[in-house]
C-alpha positions as CSV (number, residue, x, y, z in Angstrom):
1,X,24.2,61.3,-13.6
2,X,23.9,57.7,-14.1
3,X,26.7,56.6,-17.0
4,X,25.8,54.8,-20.2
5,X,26.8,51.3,-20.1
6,X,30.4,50.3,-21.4
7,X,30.9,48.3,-24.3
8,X,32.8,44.7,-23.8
9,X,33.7,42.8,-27.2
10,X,30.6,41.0,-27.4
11,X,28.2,44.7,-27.9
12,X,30.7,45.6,-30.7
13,X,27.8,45.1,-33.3
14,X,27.4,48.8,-35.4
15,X,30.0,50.1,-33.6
16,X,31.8,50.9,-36.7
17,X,30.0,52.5,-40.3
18,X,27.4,54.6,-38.5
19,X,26.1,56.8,-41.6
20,X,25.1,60.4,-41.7
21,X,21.3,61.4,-42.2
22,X,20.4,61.7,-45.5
23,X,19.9,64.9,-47.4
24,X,15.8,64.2,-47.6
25,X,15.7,62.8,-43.9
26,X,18.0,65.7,-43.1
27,X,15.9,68.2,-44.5
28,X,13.3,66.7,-42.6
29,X,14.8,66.8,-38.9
30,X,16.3,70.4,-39.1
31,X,12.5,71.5,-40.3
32,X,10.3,69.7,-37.2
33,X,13.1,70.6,-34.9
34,X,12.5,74.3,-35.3
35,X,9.2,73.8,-36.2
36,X,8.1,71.8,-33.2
37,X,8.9,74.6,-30.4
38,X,6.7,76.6,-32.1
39,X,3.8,73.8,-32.5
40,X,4.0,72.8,-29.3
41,X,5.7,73.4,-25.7
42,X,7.8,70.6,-25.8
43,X,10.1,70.0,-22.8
44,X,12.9,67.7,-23.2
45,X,14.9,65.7,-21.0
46,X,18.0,62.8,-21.3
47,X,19.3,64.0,-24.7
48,X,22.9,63.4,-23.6
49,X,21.9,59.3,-23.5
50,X,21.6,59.3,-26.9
51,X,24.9,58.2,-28.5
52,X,26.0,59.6,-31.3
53,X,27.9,56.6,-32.8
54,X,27.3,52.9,-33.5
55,X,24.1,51.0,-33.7
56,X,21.2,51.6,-31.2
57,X,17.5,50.7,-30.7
58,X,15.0,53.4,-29.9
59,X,12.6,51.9,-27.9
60,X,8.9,54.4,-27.2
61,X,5.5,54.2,-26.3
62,X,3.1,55.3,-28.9
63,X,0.3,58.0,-28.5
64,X,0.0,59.6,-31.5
65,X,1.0,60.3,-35.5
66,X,2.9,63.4,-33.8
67,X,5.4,60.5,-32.1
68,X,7.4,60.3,-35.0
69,X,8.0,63.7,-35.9
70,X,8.7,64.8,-32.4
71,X,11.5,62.3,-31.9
72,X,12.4,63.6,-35.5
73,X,13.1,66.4,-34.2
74,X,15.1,65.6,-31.0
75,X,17.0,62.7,-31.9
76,X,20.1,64.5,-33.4
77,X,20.4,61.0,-35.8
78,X,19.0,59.6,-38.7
79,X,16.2,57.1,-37.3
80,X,15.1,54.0,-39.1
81,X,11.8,53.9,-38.2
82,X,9.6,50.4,-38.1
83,X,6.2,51.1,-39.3
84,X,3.1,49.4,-40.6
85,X,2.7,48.8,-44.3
86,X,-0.7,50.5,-44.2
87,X,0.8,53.9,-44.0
88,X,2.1,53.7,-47.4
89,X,-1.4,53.2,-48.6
90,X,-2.4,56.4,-47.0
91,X,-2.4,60.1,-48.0
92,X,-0.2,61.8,-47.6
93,X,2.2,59.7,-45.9
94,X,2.3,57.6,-49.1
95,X,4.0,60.5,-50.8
96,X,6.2,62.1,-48.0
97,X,7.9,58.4,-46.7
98,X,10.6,57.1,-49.0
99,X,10.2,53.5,-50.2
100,X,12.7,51.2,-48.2
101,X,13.2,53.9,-45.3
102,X,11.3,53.6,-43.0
103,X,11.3,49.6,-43.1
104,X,8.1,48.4,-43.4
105,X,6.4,45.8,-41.0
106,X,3.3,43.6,-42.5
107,X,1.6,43.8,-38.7
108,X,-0.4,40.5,-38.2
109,X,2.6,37.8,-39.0
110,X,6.4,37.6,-38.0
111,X,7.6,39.2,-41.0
112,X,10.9,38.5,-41.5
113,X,11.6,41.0,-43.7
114,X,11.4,43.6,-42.0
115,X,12.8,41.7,-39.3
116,X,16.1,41.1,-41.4
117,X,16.0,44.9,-42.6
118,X,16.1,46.7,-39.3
119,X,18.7,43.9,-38.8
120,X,21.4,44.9,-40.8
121,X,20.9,48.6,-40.1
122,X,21.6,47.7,-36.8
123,X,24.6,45.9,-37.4
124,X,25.7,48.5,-39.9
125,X,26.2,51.2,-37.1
126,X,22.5,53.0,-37.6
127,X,19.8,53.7,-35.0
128,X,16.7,51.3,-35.6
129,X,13.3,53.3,-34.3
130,X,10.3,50.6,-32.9
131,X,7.3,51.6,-30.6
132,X,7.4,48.7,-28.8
133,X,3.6,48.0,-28.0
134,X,2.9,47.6,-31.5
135,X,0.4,49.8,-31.9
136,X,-1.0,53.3,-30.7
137,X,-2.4,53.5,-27.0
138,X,-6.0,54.4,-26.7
139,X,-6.1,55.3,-23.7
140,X,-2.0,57.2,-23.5
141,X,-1.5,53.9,-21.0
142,X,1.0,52.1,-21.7
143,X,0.6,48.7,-23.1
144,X,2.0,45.2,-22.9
145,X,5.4,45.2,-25.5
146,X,5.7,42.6,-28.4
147,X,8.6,40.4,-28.6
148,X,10.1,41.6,-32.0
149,X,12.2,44.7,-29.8
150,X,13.9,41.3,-28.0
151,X,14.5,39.4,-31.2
152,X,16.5,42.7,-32.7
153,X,18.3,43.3,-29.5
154,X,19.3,39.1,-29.3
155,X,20.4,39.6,-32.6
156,X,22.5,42.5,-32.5
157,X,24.0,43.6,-29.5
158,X,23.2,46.9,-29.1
159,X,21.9,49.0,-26.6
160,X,18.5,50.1,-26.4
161,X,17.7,53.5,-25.4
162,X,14.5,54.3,-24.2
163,X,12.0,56.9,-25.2
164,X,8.7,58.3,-23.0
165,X,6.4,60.4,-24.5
166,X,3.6,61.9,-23.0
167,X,0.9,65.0,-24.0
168,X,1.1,64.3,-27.8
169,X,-2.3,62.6,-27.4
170,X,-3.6,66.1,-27.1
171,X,-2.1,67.7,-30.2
172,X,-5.3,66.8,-32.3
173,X,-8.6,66.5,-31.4
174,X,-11.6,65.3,-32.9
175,X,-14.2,68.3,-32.5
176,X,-13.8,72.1,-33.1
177,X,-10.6,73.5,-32.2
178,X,-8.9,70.5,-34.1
179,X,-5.3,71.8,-33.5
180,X,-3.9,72.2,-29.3
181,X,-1.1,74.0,-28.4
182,X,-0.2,71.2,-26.0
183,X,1.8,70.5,-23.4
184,X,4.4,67.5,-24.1
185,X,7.0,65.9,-22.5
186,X,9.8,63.7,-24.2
187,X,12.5,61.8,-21.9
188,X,15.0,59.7,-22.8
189,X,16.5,57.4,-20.4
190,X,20.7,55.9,-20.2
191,X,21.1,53.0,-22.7
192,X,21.0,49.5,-21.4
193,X,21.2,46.0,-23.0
194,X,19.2,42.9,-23.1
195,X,21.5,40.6,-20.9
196,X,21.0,43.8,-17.8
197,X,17.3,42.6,-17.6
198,X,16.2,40.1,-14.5
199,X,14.6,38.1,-17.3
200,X,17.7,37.5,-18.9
201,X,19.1,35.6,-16.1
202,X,17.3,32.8,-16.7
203,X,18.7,29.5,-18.3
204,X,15.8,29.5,-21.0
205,X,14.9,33.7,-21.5
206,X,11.1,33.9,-22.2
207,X,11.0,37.0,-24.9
208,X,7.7,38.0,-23.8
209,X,9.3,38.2,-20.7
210,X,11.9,40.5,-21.3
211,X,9.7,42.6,-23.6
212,X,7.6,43.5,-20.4
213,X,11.1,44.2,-18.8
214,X,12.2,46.5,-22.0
215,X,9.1,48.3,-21.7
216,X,9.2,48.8,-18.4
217,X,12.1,51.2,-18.7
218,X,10.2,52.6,-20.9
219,X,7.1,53.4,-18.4
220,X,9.3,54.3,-15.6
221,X,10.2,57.6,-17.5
222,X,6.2,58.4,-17.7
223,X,4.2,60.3,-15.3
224,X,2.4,57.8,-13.4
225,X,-0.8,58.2,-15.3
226,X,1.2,57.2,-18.3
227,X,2.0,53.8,-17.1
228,X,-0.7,51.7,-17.0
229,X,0.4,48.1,-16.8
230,X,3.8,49.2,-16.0
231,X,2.4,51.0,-12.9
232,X,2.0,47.8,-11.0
233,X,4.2,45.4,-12.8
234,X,3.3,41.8,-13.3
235,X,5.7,39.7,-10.7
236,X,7.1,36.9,-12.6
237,X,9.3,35.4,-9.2
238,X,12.7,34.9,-9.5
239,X,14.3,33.3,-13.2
240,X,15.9,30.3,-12.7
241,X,19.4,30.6,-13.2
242,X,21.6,28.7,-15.9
C-alpha cells in the first residue's frame, strides 16, 4: 500500500485543534451512512487515506446532488463543504443546511469570503470539502479544475485527499421510475501536497496549471469513461526550474 506523505515543519498548518463533528452534522453522517447501503450498492475503496487528524482538503468530481451525502456518509469527519450560494435559496436545502456551515461561495467572482472561511478552517485542524470543477458534470466526464483548490492548498499547507465518484449520476432520473437502485463507486486516493505536483517545480507555478495536476489525481481513480479530459491529459512540456 502506498504510504501517506510525512509531514516536515512547513505542512504543520491544522495539525493541532481538529474539532469533533457537531451534534446536527453528526446526526447527519450516522443517518446517510446507514441509510446509503440501503439506497444504493455503494462500494468503497481508500478509506484508510483519510486522516483522522489535522487539516485536509477533500478534493472530488461532481455528478450529482447525491455527491454530498455519499461522502457524508463515508468520510468518518466532519466536512466543511464549499457550495454555491444558490442552494440556500432553494427548497429544501434552504432549511436543512446551517447558515455558516457549509461556507458559501458567490460562483461568478473570486469571493474572498469564502475564500478566507474555508481558510481558517483549514488552518484550524478541520477538513475543507471542494468539487474542484466548479460545477456538476453533464456528461459524468470530468472537467477542467478551477484554481481556487490551489489557492487553499498555497495557503495552508495541507494535504489534499482525493475523492472519485462514479454511478451517482444514475440515482435520479428524469422520466418514470424517478428513483435507481444504482450501482456507485467511491474511491479515495493517499493524500499528497501541492509542492509533489510537476507544475510546482516551476520558478513561477501557473495555478491553472496545477489545478489540472490536482484534478488529475482525481480522474486517475475513475473508470476510464469517467475521465474525460484527464483521459488524455494536456502536455504542458517540462516547468522551468527555479
Amino acid at each position: 500500500m502506498e504510504q501517506t506523505p510525512t509531514d516536515t515543519p512547513s505542512d504543520q498548518a491544522g495539525t493541532t485543534g481538529t474539532r469533533k463533528m457537531t451534534p446536527y452534522y453528526g446526526g447527519w453522517h450516522y443517518l446517510l451512512r446507514t441509510v446509503m447501503p440501503t439506497m444504493t450498492y455503494a462500494k468503497v475503496a481508500g478509506a484508510e487515506y483519510i486522516p483522522r487528524t489535522g487539516g485536509a482538503l477533500l478534493v472530488s468530481n461532481h455528478l450529482s446532488m447525491v455527491d454530498p451525502p455519499l461522502l457524508m456518509a463515508y468520510v468518518p469527519r466532519h466536512i466543511h463543504w464549499m457550495v454555491k450560494a444558490e442552494l440556500f435559496e432553494q427548497w429544501p436545502l434552504s432549511v436543512l443546511m446551517p447558515r455558516g456551515d457549509p461556507i458559501t461561495v458567490h460562483r461568478g467572482q473570486i469571493d474572498r469570503t469564502a475564500l478566507r472561511a474555508a481558510e481558517n478552517f483549514l488552518k484550524n485542524g478541520d477538513v475543507v470539502g471542494i468539487f474542484a470543477e466548479g460545477h456538476r458534470s453533464d456528461d459524468a466526464a470530468a472537467q477542467p479544475a478551477r484554481a481556487g483548490v490551489v489557492y487553499l492548498a498555497q495557503r495552508t499547507g495541507v494535504p489534499l485527499i482525493p475523492a472519485a465518484i462514479s454511478g451517482t449520476e444514475k440515482v435520479f432520473r428524469s422520466s418514470f421510475p424517478w428513483y435507481h437502485h444504482a450501482k456507485i463507486r467511491l474511491t479515495f486516493g493517499p493524500p499528497f501536497y501541492l509542492r509533489d505536483l510537476p507544475a510546482a517545480q516551476a520558478r513561477k507555478p501557473d495555478r491553472d496549471r496545477l489545478a489540472f495536476e490536482v484534478m488529475a489525481k482525481v480522474a486517475a481513480l475513475l473508470p476510464p469513461e469517467y475521465q474525460g479530459v484527464y483521459r488524455d491529459p494536456v502536455d504542458y512540456g517540462t516547468p522551468t526550474q527555479a
